[in-house]
C-alpha positions as a Markdown table, in Angstrom:
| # | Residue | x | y | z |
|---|---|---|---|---|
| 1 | Unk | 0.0 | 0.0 | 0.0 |
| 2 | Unk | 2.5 | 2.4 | 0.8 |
| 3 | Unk | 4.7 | 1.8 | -2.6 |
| 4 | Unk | 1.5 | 2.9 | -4.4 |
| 5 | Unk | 1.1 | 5.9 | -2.2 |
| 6 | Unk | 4.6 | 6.8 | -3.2 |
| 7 | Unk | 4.2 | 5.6 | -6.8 |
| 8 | Unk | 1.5 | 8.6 | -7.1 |
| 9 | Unk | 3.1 | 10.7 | -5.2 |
| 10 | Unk | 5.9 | 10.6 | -7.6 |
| 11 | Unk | 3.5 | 10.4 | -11.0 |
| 12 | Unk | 1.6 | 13.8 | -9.3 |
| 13 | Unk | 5.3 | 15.2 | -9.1 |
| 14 | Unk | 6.3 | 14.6 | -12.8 |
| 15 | Unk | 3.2 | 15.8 | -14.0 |
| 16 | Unk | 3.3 | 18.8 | -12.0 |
| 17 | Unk | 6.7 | 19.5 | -13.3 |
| 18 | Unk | 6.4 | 18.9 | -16.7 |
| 19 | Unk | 3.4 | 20.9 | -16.4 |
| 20 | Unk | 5.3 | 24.0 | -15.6 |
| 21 | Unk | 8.1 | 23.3 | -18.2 |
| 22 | Unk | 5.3 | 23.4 | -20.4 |
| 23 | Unk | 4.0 | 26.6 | -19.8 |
| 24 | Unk | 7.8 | 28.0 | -20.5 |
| 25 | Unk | 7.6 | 26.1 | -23.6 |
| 26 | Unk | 4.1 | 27.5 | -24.3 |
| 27 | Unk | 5.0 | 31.6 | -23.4 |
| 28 | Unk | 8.2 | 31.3 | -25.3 |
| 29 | Unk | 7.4 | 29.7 | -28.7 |
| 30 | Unk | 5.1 | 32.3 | -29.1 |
| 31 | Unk | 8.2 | 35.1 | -28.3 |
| 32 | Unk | 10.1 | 37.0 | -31.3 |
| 33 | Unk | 12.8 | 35.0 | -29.7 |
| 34 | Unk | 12.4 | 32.1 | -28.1 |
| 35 | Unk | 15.7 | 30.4 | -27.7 |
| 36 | Unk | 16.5 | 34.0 | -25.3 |
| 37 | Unk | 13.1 | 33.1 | -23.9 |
| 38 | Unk | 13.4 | 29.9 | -22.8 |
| 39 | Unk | 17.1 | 30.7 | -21.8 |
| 40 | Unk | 15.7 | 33.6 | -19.9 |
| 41 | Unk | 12.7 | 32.2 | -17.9 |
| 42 | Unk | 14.9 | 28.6 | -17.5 |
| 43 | Unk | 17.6 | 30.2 | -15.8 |
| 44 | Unk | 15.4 | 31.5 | -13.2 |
| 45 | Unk | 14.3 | 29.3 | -10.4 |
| 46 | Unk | 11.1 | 31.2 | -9.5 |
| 47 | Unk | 9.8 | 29.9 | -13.3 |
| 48 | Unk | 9.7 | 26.0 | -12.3 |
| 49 | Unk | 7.2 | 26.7 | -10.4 |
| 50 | Unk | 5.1 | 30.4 | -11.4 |
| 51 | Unk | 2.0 | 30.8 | -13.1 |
| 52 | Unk | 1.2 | 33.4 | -16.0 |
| 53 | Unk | 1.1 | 36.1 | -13.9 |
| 54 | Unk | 4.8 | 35.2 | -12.0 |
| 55 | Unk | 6.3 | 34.3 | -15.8 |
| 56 | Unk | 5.3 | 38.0 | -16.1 |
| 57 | Unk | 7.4 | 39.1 | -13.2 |
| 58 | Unk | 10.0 | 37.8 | -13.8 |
| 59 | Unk | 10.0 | 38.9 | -17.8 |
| 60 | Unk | 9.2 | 42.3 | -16.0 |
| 61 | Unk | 12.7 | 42.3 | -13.6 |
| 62 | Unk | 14.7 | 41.5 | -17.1 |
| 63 | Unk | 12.9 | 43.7 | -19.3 |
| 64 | Unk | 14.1 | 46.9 | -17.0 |
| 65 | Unk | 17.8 | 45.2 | -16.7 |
| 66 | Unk | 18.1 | 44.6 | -20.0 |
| 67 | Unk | 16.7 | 48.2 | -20.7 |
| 68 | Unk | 19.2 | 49.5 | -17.7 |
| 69 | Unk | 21.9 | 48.5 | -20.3 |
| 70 | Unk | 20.4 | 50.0 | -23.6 |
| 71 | Unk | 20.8 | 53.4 | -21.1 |
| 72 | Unk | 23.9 | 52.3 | -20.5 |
| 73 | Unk | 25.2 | 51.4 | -24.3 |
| 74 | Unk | 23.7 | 54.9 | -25.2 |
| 75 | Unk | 25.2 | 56.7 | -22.7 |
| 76 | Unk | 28.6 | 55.4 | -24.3 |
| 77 | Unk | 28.0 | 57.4 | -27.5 |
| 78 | Unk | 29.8 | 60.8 | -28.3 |
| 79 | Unk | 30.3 | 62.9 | -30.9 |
| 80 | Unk | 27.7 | 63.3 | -33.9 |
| 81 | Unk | 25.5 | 60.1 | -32.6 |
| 82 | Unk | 24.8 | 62.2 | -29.0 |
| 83 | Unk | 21.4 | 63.7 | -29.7 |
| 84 | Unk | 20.4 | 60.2 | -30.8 |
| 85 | Unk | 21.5 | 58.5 | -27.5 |
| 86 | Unk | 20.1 | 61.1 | -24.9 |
| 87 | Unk | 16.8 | 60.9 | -27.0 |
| 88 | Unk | 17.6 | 56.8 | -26.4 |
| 89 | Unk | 18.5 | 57.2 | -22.7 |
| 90 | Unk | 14.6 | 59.4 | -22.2 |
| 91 | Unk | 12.8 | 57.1 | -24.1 |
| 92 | Unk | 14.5 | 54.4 | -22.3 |
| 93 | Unk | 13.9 | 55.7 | -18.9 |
| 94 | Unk | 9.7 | 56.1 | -19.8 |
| 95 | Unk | 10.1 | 52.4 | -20.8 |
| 96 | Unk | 11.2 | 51.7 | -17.4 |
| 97 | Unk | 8.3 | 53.4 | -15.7 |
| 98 | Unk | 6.0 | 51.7 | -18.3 |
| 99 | Unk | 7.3 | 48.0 | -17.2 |
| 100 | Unk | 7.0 | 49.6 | -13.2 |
| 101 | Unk | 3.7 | 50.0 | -13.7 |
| 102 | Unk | 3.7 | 46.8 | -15.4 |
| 103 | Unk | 4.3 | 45.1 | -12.1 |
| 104 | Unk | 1.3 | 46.8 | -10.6 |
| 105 | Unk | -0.7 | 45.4 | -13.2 |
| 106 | Unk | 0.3 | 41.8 | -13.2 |
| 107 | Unk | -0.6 | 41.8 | -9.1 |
| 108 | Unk | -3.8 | 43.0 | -9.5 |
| 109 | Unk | -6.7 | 41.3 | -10.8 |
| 110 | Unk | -9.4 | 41.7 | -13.4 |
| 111 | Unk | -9.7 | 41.9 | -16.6 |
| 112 | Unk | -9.2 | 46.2 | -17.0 |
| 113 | Unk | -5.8 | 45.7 | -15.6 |
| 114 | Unk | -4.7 | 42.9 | -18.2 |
| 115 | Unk | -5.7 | 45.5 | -20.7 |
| 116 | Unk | -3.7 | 48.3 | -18.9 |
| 117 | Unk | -0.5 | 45.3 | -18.9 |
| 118 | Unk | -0.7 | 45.2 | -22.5 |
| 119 | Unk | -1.2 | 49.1 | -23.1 |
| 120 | Unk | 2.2 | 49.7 | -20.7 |
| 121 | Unk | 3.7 | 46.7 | -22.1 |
| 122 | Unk | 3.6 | 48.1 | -26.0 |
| 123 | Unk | 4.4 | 51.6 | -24.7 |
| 124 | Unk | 7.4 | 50.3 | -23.2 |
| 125 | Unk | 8.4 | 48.0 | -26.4 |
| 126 | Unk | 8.0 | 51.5 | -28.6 |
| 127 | Unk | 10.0 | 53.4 | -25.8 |
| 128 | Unk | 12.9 | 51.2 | -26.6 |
| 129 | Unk | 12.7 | 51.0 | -30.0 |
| 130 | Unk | 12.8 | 54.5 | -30.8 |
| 131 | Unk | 16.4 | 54.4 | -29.7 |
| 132 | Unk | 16.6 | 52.5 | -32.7 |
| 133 | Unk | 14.6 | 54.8 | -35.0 |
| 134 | Unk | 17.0 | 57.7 | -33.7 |
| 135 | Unk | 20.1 | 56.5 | -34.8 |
| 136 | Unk | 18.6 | 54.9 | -37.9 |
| 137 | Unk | 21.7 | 53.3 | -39.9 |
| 138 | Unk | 24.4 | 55.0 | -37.7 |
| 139 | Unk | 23.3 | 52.7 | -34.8 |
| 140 | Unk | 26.5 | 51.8 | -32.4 |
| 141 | Unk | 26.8 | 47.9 | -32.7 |
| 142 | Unk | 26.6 | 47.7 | -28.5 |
| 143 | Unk | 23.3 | 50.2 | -28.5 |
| 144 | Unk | 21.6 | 48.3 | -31.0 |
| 145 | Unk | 22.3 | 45.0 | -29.3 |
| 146 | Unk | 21.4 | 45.7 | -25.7 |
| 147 | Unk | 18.0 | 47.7 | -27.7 |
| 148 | Unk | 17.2 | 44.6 | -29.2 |
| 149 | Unk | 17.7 | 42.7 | -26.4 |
| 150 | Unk | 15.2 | 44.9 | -24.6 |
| 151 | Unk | 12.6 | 44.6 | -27.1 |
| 152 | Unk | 13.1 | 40.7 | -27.5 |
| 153 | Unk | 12.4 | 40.4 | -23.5 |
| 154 | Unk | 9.5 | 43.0 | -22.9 |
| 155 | Unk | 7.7 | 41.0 | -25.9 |
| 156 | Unk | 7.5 | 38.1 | -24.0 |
| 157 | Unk | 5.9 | 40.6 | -21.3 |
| 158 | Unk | 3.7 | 40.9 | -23.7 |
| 159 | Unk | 2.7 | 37.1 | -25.0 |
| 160 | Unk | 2.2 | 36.7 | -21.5 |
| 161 | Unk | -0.3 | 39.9 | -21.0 |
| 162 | Unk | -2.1 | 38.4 | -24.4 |
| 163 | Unk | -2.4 | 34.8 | -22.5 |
| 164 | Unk | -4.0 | 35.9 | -19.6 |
């Protein structure tokens, strides 16, 4: 009797976890990028085991780091290119306060707020990629990089907002 309470025990387990390593699989093959999705979200231990609504946390936390580094990147750039990058570093610094309020949204409930997620979310994905509209062809190679690796992470933000 007890090997088949253990026997389901264990079953329950496996299906719980490949539950959850579904959902990854689900948010990020729906990304721009998934392989940086599923990197992402993989190498954080709070996704084995978050919902929707923590996947969005967490894509939240990276979005503003990675966005934290387009400022960066842009503050790098002198000469002709430095109207571009303190137009990137503003823009940059709205996207942040777009993906703060972001937060907000994911911990409240109802279905207003998922349409507030998504509003903030695509303000803060057009934030960032008007760094790349302002330098236009004369993009540094490090701005355009850390931008793009911005954009790639707040639209997973975003599949997750549209799956709620």
């Amino acid at each position: 009797m007890a090997s088949v309470f253990v026997l389901a025990i264990l079953s329950l387990s496996l299906l719980f976890i490949s539950c959850e390593a579904d959902l990854i699989g689900t948010v990020c093959a729906k990304s721009v990028n998934p392989s940086l999705c599923t990197n992402i979200l993989r190498s954080d231990p709070r996704a084995r085991t978050a919902d929707l609504r923590g996947l969005g946390q967490i894509s939240v936390e990276k979005a503003k780091a990675a966005t934290q580094d387009t400022i960066s990147a842009a503050k790098s750039v002198g000469g002709s290119g430095k109207p571009a990058a303190e137009t990137c570093v503003s823009v940059c610094g709205d996207a942040i306060d777009n993906l703060n309020q972001c937060s907000a949204y994911l911990k409240a409930s109802g279905r207003a707020r998922i349409g507030d997620l998504q509003t903030k979310g695509s303000a803060a994905l057009t934030d960032v990629s008007t760094c790349d509209d302002e330098f236009g062809d004369s993009e540094p190679a490090n701005v355009k990089q850390a931008s793009r690796k911005a954009q790639d992470i707040i639209d997973m933000l975003l599949v997750v907002a549209n799956s709620l």
